[in-house]
C-alpha positions in Angstrom: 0.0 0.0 0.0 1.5 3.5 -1.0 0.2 7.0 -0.4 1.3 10.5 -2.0 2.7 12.8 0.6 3.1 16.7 0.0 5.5 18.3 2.5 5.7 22.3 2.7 8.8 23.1 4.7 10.1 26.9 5.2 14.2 27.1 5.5 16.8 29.5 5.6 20.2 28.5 4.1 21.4 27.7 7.3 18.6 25.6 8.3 19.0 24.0 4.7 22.3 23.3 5.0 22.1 21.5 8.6 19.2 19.6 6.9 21.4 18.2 4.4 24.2 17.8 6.6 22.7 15.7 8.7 19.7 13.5 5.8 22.5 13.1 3.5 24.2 10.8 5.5 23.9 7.2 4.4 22.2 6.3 7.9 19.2 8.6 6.7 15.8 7.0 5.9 16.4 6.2 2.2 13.3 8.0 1.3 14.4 11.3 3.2 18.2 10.8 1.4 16.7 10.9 -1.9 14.6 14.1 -1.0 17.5 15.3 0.3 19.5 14.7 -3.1 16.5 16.6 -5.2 16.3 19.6 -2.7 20.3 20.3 -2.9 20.1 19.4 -6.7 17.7 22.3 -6.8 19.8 24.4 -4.3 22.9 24.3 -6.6 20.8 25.6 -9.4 20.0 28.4 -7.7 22.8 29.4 -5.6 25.6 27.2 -6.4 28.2 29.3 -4.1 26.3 28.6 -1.3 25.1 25.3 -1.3 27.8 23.3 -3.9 30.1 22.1 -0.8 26.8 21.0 1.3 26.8 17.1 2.0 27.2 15.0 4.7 29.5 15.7 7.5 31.7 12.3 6.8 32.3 13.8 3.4 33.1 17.7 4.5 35.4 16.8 7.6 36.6 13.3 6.8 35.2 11.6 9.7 32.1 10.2 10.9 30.5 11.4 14.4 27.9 8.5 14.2 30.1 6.3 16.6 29.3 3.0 16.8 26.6 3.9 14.0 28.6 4.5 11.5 28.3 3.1 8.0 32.4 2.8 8.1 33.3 5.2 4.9 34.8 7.4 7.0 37.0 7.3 10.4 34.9 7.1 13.4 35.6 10.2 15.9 33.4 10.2 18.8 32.4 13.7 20.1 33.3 14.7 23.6 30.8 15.3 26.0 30.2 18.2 27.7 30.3 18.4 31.6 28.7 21.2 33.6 29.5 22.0 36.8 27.4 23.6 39.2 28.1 26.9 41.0 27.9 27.5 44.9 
């Protein structure tokens, strides 16, 4: 069973580039990747400065922050966590 799904969405480039940072990745839901792909197809058309280097994070920094999710492309590095102390 399928159904057609419309999705409105209102972005500004920085919200459309964190979007395709993080749905581009190969972890995404395949049908949100391939979204994904057509948005920042149409992106480059229209602003190609801007949105030409967008991709996933593996393929802009050369490592993977998904630890132990990680598809393997890319060299794991696992992100520190943050600690916070409490004053007196």
């Amino acid at each position: 069973n399928a159904c057609e799904t419309k999705i409105v969405v209102t972005m500004n480039a920085r919200s459309l580039y964190n979007f395709l940072t993080v749905r581009l990745c190969t972890r995404a839901q395949w049908e949100i990747r391939k979204m994904a792909e057509l948005i920042r197809a149409e992106l480059i058309k229209v602003s190609p400065l801007l949105f030409e280097l967008t991709g996933p994070i593996c393929e802009r920094e050369g490592y993977c922050p998904e630890g132990k999710f990680s598809c393997g492309r890319y060299p794991v590095k696992e992100r520190k966590r943050r600690v916070f102390r409490g004053t007196n």
